[in-house]
Backbone as numpy.savetxt, mean C-alpha at the origin, in Angstrom:
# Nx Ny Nz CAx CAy CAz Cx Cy Cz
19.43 -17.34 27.93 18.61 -16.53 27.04 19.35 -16.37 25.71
18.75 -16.56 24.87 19.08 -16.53 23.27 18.79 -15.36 22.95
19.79 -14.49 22.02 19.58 -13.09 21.69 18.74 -13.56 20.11
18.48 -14.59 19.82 17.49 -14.32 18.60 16.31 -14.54 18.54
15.66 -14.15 20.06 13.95 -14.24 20.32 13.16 -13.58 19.65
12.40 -13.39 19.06 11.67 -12.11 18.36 11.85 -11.12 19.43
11.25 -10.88 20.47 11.64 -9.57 21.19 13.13 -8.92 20.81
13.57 -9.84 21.11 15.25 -9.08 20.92 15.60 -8.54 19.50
14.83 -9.07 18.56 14.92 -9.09 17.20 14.42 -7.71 16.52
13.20 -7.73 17.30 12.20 -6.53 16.96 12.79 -5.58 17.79
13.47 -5.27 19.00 13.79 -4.36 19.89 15.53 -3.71 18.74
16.05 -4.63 17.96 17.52 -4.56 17.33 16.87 -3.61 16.08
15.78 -3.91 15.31 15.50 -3.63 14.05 14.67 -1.98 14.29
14.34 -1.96 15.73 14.15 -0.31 16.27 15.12 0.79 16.50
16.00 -0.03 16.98 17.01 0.91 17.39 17.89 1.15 16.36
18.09 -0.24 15.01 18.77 0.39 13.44 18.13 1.00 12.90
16.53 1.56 12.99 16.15 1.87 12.13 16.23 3.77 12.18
16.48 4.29 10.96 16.41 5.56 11.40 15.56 6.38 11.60
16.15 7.25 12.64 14.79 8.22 12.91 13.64 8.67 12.25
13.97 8.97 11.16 13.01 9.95 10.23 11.71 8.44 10.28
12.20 7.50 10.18 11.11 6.18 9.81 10.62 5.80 10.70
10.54 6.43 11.67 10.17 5.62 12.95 8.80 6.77 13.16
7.34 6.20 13.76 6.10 6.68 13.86 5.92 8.19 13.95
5.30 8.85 13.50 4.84 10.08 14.61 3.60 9.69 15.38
3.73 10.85 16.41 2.38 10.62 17.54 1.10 11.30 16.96
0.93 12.06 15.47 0.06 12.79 15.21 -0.69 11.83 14.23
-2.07 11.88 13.98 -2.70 11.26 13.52 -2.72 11.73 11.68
-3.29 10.74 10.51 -2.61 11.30 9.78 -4.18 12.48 9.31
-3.52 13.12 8.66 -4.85 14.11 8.30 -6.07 14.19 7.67
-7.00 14.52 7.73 -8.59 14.06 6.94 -8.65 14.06 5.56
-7.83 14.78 4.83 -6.97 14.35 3.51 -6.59 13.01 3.37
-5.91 12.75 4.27 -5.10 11.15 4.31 -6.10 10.36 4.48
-6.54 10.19 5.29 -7.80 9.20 6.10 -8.74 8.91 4.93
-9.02 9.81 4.27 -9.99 9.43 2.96 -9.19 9.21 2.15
-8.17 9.25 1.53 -7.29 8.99 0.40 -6.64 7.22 1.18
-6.70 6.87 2.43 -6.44 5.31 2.93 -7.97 4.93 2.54
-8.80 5.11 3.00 -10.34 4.36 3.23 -10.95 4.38 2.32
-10.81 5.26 1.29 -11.40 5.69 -0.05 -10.89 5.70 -1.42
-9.31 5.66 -1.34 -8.42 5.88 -2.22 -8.78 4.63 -3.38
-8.90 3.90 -2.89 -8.57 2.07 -3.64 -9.84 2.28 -5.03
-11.38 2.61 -4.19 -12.55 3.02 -4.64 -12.01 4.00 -6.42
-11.68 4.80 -5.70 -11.40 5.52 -7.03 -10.05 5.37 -8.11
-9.45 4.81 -7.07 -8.29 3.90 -8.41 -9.37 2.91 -9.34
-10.14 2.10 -8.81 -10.77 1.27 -9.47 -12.23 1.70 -10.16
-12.29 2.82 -10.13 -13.55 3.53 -10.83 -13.68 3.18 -12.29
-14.76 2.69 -12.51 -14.68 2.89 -13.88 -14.74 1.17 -14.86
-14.10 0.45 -13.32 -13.81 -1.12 -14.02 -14.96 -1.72 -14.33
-14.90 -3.21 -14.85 -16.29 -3.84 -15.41 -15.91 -5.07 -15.00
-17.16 -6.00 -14.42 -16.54 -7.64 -13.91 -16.68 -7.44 -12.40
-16.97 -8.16 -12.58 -17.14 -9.03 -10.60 -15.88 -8.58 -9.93
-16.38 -7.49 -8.41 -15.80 -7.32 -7.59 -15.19 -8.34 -6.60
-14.12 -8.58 -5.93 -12.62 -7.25 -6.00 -11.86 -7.27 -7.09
-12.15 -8.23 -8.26 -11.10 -8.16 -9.35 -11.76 -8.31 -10.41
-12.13 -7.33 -10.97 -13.02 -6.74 -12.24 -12.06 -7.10 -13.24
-12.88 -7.55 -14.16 -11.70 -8.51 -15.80 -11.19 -7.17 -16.47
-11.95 -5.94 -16.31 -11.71 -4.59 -17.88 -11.75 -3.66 -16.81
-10.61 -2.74 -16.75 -10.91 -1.94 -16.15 -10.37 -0.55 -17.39
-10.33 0.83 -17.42 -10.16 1.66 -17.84 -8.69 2.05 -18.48
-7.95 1.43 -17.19 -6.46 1.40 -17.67 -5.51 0.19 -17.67
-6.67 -1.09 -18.27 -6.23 -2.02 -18.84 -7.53 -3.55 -18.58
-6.48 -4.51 -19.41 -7.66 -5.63 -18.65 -6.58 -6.43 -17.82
-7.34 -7.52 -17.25 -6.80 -8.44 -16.27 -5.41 -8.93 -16.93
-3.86 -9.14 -16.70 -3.12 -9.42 -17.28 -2.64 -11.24 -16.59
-2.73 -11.13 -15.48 -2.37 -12.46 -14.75 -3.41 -12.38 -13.45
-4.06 -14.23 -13.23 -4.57 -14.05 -11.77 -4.23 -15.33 -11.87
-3.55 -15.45 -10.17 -3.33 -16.35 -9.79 -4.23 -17.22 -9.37
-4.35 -18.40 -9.20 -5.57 -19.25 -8.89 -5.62 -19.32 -7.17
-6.85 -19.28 -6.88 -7.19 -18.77 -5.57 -6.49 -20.34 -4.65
-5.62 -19.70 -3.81 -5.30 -21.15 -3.27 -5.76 -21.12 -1.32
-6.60 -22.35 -0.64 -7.31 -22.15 -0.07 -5.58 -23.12 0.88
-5.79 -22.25 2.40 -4.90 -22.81 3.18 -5.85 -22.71 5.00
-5.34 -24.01 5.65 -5.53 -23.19 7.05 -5.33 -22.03 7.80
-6.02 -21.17 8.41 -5.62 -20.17 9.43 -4.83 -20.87 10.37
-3.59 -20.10 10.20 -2.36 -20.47 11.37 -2.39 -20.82 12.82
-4.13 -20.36 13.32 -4.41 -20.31 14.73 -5.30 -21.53 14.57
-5.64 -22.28 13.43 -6.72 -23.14 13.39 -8.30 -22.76 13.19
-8.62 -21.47 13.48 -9.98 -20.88 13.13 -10.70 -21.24 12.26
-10.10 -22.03 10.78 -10.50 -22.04 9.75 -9.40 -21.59 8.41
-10.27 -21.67 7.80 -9.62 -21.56 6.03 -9.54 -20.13 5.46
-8.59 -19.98 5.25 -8.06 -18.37 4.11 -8.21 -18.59 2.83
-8.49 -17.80 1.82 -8.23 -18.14 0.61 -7.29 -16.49 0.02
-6.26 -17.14 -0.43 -5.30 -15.75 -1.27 -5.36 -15.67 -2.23
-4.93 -14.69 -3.20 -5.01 -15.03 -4.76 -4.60 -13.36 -5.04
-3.86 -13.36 -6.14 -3.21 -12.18 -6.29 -3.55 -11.88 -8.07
-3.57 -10.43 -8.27 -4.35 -10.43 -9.66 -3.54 -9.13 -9.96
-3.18 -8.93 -11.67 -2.02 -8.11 -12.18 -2.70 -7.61 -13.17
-2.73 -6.08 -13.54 -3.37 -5.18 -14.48 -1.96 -4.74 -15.05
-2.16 -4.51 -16.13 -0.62 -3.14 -16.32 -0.60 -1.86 -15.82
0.44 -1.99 -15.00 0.46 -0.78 -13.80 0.21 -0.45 -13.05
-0.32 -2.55 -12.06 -1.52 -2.16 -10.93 -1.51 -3.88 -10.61
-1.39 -4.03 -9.10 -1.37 -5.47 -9.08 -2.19 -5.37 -7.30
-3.17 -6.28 -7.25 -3.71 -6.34 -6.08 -3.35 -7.89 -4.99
-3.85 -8.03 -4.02 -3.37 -9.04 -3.08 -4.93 -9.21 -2.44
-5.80 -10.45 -2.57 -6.83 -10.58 -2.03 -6.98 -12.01 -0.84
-7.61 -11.31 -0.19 -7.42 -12.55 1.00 -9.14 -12.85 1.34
-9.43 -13.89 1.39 -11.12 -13.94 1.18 -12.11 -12.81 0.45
-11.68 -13.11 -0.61 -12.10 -11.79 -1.69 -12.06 -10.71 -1.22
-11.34 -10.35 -0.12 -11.36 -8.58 0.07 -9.32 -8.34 0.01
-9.72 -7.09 -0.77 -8.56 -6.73 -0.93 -7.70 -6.36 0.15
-6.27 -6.66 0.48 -5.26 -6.51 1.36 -4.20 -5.46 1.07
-3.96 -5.37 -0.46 -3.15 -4.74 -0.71 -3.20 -4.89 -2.11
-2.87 -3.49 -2.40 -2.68 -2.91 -4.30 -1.77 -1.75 -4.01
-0.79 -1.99 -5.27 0.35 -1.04 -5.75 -0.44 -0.28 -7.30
0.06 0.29 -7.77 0.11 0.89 -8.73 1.31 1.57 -9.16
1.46 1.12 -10.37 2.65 1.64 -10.43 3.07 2.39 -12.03
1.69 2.81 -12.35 1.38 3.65 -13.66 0.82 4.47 -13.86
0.92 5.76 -14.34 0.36 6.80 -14.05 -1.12 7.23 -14.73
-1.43 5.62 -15.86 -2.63 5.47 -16.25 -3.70 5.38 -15.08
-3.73 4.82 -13.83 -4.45 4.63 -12.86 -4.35 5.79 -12.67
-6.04 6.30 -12.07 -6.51 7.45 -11.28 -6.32 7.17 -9.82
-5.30 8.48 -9.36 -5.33 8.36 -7.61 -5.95 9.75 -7.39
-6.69 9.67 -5.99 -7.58 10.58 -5.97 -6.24 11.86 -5.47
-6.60 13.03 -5.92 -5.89 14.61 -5.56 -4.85 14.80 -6.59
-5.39 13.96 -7.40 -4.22 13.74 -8.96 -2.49 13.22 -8.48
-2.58 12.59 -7.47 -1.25 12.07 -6.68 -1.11 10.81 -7.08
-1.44 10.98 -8.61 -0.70 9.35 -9.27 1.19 9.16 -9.61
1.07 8.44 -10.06 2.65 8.02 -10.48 3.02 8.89 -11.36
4.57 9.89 -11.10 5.07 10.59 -11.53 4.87 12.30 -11.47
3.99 12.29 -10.32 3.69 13.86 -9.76 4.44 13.85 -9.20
4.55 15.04 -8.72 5.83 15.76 -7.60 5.41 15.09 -6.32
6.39 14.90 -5.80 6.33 14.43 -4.45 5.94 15.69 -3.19
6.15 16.50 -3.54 5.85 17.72 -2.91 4.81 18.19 -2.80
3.51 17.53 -4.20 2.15 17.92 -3.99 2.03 16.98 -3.18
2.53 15.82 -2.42 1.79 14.58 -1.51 1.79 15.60 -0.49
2.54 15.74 0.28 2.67 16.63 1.70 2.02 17.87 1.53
1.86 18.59 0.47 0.71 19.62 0.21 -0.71 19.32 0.57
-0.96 18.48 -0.24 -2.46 17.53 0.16 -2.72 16.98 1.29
-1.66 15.95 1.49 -2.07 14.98 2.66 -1.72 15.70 3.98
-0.52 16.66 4.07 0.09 17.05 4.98 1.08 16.39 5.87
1.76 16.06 6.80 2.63 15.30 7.50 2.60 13.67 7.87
3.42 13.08 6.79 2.92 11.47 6.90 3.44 11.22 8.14
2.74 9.85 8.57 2.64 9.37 9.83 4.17 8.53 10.35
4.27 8.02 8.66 5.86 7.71 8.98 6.81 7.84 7.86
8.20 8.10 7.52 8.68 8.18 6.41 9.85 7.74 6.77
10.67 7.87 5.66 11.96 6.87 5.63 12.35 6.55 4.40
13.80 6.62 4.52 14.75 5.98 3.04 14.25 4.43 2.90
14.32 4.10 1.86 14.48 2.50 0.76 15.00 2.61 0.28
15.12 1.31 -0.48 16.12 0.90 -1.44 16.13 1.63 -2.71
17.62 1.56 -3.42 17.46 2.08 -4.79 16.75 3.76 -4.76
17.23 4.21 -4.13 16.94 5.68 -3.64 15.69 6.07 -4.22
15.13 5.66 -3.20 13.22 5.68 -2.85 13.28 6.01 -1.67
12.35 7.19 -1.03 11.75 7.48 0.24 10.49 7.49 0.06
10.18 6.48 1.43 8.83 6.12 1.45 7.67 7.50 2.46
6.85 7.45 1.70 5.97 8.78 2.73 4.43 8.07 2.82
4.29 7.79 4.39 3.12 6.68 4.98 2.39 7.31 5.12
1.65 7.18 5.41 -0.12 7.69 6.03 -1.09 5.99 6.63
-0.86 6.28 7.56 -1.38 5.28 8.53 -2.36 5.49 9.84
-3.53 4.33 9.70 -3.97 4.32 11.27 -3.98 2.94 11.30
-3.21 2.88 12.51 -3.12 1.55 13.27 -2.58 0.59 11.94
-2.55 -0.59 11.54 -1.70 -1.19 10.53 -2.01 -1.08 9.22
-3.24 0.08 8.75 -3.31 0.70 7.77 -2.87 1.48 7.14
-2.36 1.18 5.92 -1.41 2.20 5.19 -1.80 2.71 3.63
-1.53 3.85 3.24 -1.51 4.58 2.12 0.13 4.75 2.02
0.78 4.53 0.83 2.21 5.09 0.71 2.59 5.23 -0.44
3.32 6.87 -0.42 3.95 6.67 -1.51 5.35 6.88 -1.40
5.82 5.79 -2.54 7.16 5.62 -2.67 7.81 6.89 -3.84
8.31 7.84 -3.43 9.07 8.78 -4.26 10.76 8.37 -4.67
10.98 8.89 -6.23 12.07 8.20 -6.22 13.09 9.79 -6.36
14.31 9.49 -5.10 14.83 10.88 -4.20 15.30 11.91 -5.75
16.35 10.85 -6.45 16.88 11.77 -7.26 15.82 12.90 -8.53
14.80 12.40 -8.61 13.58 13.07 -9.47 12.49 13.60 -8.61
12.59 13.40 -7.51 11.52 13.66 -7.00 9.99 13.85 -6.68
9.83 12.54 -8.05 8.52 12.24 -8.26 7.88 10.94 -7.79
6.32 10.28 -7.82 6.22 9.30 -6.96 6.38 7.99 -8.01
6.58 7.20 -7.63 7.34 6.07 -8.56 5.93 4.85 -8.17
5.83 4.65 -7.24 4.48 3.86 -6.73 4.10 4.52 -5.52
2.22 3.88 -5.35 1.52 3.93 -4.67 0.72 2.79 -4.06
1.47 2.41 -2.63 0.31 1.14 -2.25 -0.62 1.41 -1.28
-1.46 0.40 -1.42 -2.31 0.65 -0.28 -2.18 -0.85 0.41
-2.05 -1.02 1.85 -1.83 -2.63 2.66 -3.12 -2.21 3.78
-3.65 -3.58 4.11 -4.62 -3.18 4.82 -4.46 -5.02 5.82
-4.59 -4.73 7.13 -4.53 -5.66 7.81 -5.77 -6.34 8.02
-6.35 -7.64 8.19 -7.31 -7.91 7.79 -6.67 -9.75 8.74
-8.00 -9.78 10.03 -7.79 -10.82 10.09 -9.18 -11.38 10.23
């Protein structure tokens, strides 16, 4: 037996990881749940151009899109298409035209409960109430999750200011 099986791999990267980052059993709160399922909606309020990646939006226009590049599904099912698209202060990840994942990382973007970039980190847990998972990062950032099942809302606070530095949203999608 080889200790570098994924099991063994994934069972090593549990037991380094620290507590505080590791799941809770509570679900995240009806605050949260609409700020994951709904949140994206109202970051992008307001834009103009063909959905998921509108050319003008309010707090900027399209700055870079990558050209949609079409690959096999890994299981053989068929064809994916990815393509990733950059606003100033806001970059999304699309996988058969539906979005997977968007950061923001300017406090020109509207996040809904006014929990954009550079609020207190202290109104997040006010609002949302107890994220589902949290944990230190890099470059002294603690991350504060809100998740169901491999869906995530997060914001990244940066420790020494204590304000939120980014906000992503990842969404699993097969």
């Amino acid at each position: 037996m080889r200790f570098t099986t994924p099991p063994v791999l994934a069972l090593l990267a549990v037991l380094w990881m620290p507590a505080p980052a590791l799941a809770q059993d509570e679900p995240p709160s009806r605050a949260a749940q609409n700020l994951l399922w709904k949140g994206m909606d109202a970051v992008l309020a307001g834009c103009v151009g063909a959905r998921p990646a509108p050319q003008q939006c309010p707090a900027g226009r399209v700055a870079k899109a990558s050209r949609p590049q079409t690959m096999e599904h890994s299981d053989g099912s068929g064809k994916i298409t990815l393509q990733a698209v950059e606003y100033p202060g806001l970059s999304m990840s699309l996988r058969n035209r539906q979005v997977v994942g968007l950061e923001v990382t300017q406090a020109s973007w509207p996040v809904p409960h006014d929990l954009r970039v550079g609020t207190a980190a202290a109104r997040v847990r006010q609002v949302l109430g107890a994220p589902t998972m949290e944990g230190p990062g890099p470059d002294g950032v603690q991350g504060l999750s809100y998740c169901e099942k491999e869906n995530c809302v997060q914001f990244l606070v940066h420790v020494p200011t204590g304000t939120i530095r980014r906000v992503r949203w990842s969404f699993y999608y097969d």
